[in-house]
DRENTORKOL-3810 file (N, C-alpha, C; in nm, 4 decimals):
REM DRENTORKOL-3810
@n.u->-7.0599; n.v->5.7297; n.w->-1.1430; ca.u->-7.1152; ca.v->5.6398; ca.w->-1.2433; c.u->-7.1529; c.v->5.7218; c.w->-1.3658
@n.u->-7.1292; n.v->5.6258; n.w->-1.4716; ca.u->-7.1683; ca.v->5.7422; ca.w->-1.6232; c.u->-7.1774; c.v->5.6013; c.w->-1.7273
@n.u->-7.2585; n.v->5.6817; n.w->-1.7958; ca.u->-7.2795; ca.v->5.5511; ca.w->-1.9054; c.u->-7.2307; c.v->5.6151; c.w->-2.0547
@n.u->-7.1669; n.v->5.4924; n.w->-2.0544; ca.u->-7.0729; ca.v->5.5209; ca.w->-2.1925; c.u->-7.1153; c.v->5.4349; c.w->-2.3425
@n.u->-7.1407; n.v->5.5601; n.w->-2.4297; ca.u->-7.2017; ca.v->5.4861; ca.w->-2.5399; c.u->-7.1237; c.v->5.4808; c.w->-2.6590
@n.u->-7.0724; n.v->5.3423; n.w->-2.7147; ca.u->-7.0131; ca.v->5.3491; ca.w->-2.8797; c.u->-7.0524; c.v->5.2993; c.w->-2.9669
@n.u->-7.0620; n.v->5.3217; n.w->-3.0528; ca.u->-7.1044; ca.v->5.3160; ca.w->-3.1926; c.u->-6.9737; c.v->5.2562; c.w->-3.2891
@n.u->-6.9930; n.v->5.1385; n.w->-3.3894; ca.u->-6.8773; ca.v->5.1131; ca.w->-3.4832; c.u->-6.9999; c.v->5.0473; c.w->-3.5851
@n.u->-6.9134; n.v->4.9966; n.w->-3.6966; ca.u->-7.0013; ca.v->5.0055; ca.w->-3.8283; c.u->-6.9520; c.v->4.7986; c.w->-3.7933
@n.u->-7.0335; n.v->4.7102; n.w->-3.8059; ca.u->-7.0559; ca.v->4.5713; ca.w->-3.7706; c.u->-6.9136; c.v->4.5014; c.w->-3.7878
@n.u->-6.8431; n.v->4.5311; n.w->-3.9107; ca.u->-6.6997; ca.v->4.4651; ca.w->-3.9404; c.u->-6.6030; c.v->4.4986; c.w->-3.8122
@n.u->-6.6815; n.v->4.6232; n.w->-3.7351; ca.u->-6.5200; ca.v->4.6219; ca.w->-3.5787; c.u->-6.5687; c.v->4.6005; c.w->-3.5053
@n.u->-6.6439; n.v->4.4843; n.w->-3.4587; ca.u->-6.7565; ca.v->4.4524; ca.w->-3.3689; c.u->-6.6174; c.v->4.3703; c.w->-3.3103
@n.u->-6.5740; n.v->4.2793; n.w->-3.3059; ca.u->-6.4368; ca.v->4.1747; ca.w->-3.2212; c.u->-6.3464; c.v->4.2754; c.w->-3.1926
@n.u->-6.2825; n.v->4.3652; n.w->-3.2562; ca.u->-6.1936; ca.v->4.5083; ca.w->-3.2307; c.u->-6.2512; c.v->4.5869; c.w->-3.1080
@n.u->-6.3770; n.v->4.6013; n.w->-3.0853; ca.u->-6.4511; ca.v->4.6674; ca.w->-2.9942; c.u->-6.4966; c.v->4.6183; c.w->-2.8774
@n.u->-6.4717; n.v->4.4652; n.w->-2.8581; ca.u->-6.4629; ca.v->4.3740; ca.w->-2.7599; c.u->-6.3832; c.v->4.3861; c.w->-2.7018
@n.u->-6.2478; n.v->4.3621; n.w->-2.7769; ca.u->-6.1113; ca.v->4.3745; ca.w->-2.7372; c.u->-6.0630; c.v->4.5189; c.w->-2.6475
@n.u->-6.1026; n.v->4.6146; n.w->-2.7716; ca.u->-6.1008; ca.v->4.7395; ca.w->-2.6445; c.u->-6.1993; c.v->4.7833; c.w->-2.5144
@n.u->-6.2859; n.v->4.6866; n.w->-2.5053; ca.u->-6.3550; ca.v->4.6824; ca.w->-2.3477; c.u->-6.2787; c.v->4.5886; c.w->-2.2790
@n.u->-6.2500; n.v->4.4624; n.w->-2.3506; ca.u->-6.1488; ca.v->4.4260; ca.w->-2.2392; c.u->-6.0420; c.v->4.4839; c.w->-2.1934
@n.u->-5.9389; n.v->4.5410; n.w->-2.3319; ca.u->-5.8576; ca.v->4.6079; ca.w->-2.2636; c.u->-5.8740; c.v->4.7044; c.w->-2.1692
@n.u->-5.9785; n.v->4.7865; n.w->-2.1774; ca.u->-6.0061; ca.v->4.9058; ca.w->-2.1048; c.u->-6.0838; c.v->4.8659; c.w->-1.9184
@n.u->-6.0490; n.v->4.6890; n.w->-1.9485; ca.u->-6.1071; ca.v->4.6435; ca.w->-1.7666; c.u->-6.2816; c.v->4.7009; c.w->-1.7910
@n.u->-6.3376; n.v->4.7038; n.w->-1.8611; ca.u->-6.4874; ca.v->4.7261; ca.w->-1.8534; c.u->-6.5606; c.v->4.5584; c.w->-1.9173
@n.u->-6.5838; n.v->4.4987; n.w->-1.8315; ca.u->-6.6447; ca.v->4.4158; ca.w->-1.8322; c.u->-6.7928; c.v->4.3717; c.w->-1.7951
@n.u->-6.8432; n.v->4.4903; n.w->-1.7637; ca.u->-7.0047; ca.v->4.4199; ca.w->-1.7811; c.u->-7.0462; c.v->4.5746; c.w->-1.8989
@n.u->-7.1124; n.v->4.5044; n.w->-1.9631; ca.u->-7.1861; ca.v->4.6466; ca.w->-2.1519; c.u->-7.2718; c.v->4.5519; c.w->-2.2007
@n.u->-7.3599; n.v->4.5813; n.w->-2.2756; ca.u->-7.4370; ca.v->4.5465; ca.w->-2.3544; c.u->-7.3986; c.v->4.6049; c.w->-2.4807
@n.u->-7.4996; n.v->4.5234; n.w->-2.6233; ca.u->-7.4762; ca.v->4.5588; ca.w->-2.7597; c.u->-7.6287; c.v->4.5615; c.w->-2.7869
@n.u->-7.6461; n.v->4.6354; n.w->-2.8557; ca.u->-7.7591; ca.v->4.6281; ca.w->-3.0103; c.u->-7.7228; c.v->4.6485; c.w->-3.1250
@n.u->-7.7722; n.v->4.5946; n.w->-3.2605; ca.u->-7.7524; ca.v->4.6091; ca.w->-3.3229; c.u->-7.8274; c.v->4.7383; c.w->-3.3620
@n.u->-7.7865; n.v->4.7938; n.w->-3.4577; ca.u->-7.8510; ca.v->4.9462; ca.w->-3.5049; c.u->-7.8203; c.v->4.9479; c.w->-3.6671
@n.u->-7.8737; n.v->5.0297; n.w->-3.7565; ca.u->-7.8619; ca.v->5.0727; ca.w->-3.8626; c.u->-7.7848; c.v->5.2124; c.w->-3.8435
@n.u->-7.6849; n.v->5.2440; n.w->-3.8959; ca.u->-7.6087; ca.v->5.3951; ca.w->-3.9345; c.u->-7.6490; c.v->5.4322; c.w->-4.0761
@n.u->-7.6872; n.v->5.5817; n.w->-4.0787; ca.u->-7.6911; ca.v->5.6511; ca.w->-4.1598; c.u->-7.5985; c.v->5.7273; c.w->-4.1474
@n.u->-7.5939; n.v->5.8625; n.w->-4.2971; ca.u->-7.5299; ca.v->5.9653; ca.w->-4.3474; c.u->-7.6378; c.v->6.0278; c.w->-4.4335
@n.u->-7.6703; n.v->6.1577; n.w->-4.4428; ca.u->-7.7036; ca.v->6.2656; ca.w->-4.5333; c.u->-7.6069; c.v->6.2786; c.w->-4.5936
@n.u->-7.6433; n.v->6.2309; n.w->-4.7210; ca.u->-7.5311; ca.v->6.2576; ca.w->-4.8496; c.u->-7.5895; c.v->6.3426; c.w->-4.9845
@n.u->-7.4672; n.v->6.4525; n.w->-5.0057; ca.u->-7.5659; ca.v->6.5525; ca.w->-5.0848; c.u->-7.6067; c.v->6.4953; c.w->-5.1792
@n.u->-7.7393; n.v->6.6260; n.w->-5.2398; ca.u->-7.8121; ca.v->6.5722; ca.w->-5.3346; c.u->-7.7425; c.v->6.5674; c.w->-5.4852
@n.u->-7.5917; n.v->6.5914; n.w->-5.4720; ca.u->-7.5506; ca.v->6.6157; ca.w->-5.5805; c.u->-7.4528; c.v->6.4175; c.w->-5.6222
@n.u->-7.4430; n.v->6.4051; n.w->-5.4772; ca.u->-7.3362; ca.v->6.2556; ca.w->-5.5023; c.u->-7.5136; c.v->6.1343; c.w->-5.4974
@n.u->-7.6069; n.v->6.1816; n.w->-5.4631; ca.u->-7.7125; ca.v->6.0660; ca.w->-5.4553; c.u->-7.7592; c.v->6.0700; c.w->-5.6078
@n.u->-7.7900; n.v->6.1958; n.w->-5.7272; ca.u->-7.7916; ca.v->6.1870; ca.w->-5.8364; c.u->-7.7310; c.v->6.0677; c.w->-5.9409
@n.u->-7.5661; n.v->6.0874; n.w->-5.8710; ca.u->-7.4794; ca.v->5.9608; ca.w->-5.9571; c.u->-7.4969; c.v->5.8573; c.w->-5.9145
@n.u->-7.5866; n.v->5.8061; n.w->-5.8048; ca.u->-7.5481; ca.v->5.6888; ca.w->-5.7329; c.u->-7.6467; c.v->5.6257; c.w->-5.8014
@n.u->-7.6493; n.v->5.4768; n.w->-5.8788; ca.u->-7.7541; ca.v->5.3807; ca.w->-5.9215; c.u->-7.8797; c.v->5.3746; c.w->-5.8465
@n.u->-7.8134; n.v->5.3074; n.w->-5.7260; ca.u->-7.9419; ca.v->5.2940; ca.w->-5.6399; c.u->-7.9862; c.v->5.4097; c.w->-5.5359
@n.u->-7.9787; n.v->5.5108; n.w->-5.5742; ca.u->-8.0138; ca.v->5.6515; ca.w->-5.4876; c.u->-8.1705; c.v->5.6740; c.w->-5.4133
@n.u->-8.2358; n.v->5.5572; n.w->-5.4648; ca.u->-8.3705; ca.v->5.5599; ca.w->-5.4504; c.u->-8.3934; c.v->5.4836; c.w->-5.2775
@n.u->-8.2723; n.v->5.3532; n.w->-5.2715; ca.u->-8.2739; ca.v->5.2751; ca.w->-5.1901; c.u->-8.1456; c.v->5.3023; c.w->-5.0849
@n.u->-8.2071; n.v->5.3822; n.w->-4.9704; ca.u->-8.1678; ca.v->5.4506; ca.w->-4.8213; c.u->-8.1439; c.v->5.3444; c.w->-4.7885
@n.u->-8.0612; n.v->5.2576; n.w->-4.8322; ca.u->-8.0412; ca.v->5.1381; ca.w->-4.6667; c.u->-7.9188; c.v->5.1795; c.w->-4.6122
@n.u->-7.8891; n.v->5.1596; n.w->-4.4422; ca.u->-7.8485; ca.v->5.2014; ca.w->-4.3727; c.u->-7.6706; c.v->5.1021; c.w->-4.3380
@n.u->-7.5927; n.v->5.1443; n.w->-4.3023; ca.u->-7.4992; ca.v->5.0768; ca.w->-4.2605; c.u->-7.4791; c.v->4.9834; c.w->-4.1450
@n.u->-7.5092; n.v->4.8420; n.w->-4.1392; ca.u->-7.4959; ca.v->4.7782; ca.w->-4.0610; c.u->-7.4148; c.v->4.7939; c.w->-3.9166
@n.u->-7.4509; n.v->4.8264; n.w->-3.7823; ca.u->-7.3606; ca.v->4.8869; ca.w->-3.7024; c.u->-7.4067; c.v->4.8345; c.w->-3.5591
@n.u->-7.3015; n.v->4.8542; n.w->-3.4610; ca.u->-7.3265; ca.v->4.8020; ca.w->-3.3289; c.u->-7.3231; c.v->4.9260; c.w->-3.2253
@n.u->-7.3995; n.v->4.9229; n.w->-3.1385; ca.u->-7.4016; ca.v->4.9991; ca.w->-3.0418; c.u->-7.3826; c.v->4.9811; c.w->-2.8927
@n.u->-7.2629; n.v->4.9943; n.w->-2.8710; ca.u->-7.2089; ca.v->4.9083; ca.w->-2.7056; c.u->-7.2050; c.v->5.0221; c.w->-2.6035
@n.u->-7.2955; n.v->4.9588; n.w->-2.4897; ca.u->-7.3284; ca.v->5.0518; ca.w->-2.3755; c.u->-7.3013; c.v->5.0375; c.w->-2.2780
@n.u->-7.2345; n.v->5.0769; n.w->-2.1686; ca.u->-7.1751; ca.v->5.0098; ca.w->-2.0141; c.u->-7.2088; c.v->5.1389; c.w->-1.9265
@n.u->-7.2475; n.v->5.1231; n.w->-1.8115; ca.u->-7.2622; ca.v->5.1717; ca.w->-1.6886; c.u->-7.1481; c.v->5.1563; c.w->-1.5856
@n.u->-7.0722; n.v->5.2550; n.w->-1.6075; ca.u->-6.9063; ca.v->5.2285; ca.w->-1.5686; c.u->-6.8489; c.v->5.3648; c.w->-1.4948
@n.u->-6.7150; n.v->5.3445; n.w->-1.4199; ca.u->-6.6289; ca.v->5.4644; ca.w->-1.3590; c.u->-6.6012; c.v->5.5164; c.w->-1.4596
@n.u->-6.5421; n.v->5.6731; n.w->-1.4357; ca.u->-6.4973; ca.v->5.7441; ca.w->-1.5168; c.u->-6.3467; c.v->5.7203; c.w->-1.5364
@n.u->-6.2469; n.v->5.6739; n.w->-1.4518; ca.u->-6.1116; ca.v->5.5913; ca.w->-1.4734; c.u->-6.1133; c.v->5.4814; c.w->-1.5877
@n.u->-6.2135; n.v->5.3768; n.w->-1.5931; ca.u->-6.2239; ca.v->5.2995; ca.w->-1.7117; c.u->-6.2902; c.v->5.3687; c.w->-1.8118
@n.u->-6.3322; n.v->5.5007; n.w->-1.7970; ca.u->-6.4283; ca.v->5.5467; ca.w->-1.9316; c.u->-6.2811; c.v->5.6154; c.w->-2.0456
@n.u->-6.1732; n.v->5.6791; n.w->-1.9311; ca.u->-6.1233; ca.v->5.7618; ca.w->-1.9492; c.u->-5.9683; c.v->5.6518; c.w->-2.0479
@n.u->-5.9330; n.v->5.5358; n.w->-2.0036; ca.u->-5.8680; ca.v->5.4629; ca.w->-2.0799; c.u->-5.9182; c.v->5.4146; c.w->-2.1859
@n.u->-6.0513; n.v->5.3994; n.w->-2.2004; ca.u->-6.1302; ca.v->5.3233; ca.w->-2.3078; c.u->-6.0912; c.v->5.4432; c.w->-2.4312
@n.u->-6.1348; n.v->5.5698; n.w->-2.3784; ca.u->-6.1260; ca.v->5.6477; ca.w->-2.5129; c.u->-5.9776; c.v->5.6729; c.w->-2.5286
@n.u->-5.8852; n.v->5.6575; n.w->-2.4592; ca.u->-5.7642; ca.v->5.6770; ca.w->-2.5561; c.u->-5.6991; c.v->5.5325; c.w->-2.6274
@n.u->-5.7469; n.v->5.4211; n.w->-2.5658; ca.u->-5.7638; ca.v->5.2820; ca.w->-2.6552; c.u->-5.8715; c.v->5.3339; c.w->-2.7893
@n.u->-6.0032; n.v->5.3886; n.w->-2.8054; ca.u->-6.0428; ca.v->5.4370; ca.w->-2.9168; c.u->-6.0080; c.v->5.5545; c.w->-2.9941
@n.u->-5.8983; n.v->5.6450; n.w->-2.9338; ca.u->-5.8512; ca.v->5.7012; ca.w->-3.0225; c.u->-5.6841; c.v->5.6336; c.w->-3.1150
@n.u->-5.6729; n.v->5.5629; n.w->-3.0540; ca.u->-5.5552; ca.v->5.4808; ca.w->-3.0633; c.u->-5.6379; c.v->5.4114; c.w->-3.1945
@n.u->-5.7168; n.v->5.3646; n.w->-3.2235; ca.u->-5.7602; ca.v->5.2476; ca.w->-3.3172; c.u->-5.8079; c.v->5.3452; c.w->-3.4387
@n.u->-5.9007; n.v->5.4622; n.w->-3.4082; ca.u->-5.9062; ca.v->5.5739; ca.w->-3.4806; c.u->-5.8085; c.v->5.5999; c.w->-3.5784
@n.u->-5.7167; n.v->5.6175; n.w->-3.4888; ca.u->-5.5535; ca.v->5.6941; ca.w->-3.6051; c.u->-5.5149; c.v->5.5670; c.w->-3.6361
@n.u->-5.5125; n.v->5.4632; n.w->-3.6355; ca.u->-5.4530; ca.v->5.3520; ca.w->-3.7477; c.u->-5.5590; c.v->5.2973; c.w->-3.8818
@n.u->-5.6824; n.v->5.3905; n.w->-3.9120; ca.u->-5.7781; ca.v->5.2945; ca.w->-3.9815; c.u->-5.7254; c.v->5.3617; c.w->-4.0963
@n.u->-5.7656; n.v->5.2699; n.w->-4.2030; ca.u->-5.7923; ca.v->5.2964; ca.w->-4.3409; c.u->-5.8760; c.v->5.3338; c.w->-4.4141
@n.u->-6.0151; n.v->5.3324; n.w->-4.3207; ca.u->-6.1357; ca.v->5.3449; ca.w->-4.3761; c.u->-6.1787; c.v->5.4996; c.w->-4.2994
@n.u->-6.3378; n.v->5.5450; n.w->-4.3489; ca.u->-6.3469; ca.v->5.6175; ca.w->-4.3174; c.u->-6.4683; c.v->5.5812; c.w->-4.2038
@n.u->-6.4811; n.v->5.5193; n.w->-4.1194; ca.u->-6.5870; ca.v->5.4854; ca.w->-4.0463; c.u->-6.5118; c.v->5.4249; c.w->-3.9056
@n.u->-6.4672; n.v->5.5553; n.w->-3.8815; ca.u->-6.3830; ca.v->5.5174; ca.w->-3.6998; c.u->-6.4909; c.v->5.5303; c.w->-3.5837
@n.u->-6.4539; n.v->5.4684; n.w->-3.4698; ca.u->-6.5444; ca.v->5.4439; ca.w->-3.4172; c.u->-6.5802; c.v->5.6015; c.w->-3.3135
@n.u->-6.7427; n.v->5.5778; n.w->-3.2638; ca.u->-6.7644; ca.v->5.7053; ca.w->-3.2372; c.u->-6.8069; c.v->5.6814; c.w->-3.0489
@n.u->-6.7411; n.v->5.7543; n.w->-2.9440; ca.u->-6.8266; ca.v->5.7574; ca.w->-2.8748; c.u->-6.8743; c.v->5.8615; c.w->-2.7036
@n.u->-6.9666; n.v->5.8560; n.w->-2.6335; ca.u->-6.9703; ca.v->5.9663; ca.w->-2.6228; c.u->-7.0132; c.v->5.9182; c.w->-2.4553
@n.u->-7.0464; n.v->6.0045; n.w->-2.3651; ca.u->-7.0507; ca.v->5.9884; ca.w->-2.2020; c.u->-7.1397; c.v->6.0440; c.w->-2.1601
@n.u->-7.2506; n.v->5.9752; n.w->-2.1007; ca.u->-7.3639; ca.v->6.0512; ca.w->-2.0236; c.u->-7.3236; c.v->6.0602; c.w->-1.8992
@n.u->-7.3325; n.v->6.1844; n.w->-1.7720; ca.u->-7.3473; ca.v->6.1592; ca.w->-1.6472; c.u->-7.5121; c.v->6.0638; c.w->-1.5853
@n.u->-7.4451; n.v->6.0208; n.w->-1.5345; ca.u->-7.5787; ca.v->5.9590; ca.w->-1.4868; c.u->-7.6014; c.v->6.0514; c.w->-1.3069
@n.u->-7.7229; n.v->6.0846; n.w->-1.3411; ca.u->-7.7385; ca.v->6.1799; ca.w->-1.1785; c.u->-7.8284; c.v->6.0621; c.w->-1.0619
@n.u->-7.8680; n.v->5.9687; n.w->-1.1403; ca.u->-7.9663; ca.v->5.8835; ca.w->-1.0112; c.u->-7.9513; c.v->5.7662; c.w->-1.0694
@n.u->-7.9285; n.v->5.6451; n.w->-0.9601; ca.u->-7.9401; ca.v->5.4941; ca.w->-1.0574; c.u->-7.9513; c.v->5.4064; c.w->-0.8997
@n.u->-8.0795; n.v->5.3208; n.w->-0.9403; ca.u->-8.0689; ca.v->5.2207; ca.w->-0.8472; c.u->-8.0378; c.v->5.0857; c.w->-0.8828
END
């Protein structure tokens, strides 16, 4: 058992459904979250509103899953990765879990 955590920015929230279904992981949860970036102090100078830190609207999907479905999920997310246009691909990462009742 391992719990698998991803992160996408709110617009690939149905895209990120799709790749849990595809990936046979069917029970996860979501929260919503705010994403940041540290952006130098040289590009926050030009920016109008440099004063106002608001954060990037984003989802955070979590499942308690095998490592066989963890292990298709991320090459379904690297698969979606290499086709974007944007710069905000999705991110995500694998805890072992050592005890769970």
């Amino acid at each position: 058992m391992k719990l698998v955590l991803v992160t996408a920015v709110e617009e690939y929230e149905k895209e990120v459904l799709e790749i849990f279904k595809k990936a046979n992981i069917e029970n996860f949860s979501s929260s919503d979250i705010d994403g940041y970036k540290n952006v130098p102090s040289v590009l926050m100078a030009s920016n109008w509103f440099s004063a106002g830190k608001s954060g990037n609207e984003s989802t955070m999907f979590f499942s308690f899953t095998n490592k066989e479905k963890i292990d298709g999920l991320f090459v379904l997310i690297e698969e979606f990765n290499n086709n974007l246009e944007t710069n905000n691909p999705l991110k995500a990462i694998v805890v072992p879990i050592e005890r769970y009742i």
